[in-house]
C-alpha positions in Angstrom: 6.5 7.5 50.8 6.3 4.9 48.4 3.0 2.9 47.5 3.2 -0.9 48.5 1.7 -2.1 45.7 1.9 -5.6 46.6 -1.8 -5.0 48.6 -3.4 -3.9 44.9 -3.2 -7.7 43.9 -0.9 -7.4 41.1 0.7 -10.9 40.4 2.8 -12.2 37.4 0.9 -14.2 35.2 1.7 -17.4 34.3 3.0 -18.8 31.0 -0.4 -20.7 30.6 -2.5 -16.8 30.8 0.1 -15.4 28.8 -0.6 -18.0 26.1 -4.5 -17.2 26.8 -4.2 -13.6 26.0 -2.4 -13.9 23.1 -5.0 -16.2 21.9 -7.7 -13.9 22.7 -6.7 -10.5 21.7 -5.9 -9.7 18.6 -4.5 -5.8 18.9 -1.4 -4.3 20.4 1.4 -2.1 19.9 4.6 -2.7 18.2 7.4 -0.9 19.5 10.0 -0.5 17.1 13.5 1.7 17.6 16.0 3.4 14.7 19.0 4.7 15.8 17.7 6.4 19.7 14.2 7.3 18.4 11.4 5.2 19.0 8.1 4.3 16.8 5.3 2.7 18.9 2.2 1.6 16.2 -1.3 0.0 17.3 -1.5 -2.9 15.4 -3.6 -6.4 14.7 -1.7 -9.5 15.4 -1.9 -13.4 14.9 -0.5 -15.2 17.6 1.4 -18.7 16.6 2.2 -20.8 20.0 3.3 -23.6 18.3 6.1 -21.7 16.8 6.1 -18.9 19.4 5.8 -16.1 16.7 3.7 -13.2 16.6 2.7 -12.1 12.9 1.7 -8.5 11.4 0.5 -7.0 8.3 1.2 -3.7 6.7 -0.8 -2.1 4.3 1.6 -1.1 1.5 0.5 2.4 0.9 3.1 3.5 -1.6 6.7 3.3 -2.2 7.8 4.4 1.1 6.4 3.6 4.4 7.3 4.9 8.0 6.4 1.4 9.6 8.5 -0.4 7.3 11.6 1.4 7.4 11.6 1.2 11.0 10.9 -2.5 11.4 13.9 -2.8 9.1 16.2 -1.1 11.2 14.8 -2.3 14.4 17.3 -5.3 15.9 14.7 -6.1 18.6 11.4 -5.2 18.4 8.9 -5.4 21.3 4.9 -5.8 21.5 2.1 -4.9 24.5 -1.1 -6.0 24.3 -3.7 -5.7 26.8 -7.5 -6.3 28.9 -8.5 -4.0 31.2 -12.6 -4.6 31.8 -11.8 -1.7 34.9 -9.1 -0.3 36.8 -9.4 -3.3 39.5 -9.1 -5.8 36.8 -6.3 -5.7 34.3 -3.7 -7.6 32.4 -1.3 -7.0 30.4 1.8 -8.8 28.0 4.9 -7.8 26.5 6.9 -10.0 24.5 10.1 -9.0 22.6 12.5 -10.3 20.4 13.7 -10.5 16.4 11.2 -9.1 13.4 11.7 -10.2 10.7 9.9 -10.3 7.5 7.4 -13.6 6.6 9.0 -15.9 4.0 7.1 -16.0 0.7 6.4 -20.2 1.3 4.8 -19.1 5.1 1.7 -16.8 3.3 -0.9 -20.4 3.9 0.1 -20.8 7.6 0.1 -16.5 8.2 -3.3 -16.5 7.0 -4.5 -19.0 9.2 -2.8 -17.6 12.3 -4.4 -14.2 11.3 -7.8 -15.5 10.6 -7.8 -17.2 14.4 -7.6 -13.5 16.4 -6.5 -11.1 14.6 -8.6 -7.8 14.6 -8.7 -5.1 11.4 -10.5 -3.3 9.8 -12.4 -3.3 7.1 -9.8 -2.6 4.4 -7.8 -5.3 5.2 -10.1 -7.8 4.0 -10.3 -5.3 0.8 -7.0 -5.4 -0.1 -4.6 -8.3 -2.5 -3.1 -10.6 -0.8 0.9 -10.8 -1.3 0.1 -7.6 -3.3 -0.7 -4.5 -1.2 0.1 -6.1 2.0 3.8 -6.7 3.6 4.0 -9.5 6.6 6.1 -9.2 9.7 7.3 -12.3 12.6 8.0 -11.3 15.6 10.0 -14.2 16.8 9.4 -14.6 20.5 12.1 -15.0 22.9 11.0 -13.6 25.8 7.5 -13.0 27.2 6.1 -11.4 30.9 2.5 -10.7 32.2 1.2 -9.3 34.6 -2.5 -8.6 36.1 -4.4 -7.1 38.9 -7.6 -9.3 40.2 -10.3 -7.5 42.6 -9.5 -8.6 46.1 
């Protein structure tokens, strides 16, 4: 028999706590897809409401990169992030929709969207801007949550 799983309290979350978790989390995974196979990578993020974008950095670690040849050839990528304080309280977000790479003029506004919830590490902040780093938009154009709440 089936669970009912409409008595564990899971309820779609409204546009307003999707915009709240983007705000407040700053790590996810990007799902990306080339040709069938697919390329899931746990990554920082800057959320953009305003423009309803979702930014990345990639650390450029030589002349070829895994990450980068996939978001290339990905037509639709797609991005989960995620609380879970316990297993009686969760929530969770997936957006999807076109990456693409950020425009050279956008680097001020990237920054700024980064430096209000983005999480990363340490080398990160070590490394040249515009020089050793590659930025991604995720173009949002569609979003669903959804979260459990104790009873």
């Amino acid at each position: 028999m089936a669970p009912d799983f409409a008595q564990h309290n899971r309820i779609e979350m409204s546009t307003e706590e999707i915009d709240r978790l983007l705000r407040e989390e700053g790590v996810g995974v990007l799902s990306l897809a080339d040709d069938g196979i697919a390329y899931g990578i746990p990554l920082s993020f800057g959320y953009d409401a305003e423009r309803e974008r979702l930014y990345f950095v990639f650390l450029r670690p030589g002349e070829s990169s895994k990450k980068t040849e996939f978001a290339e050839r990905t037509a639709r990528a797609s991005f989960a992030i995620w609380n879970a304080p316990s297993r009686d309280e969760w929530e969770s977000v997936v957006v999807d929709g076109e990456l693409r790479r950020v425009d050279d003029g956008d680097w001020d506004r990237v920054h700024d969207v980064l430096a209000d919830n983005a999480w990363y590490p340490t080398l990160f902040s070590e490394t040249e801007p515009m020089q050793d780093i590659l930025g991604w938009e995720l173009r949002i154009a569609s979003r669903s949550g959804l979260q459990r709440r104790r009873a």
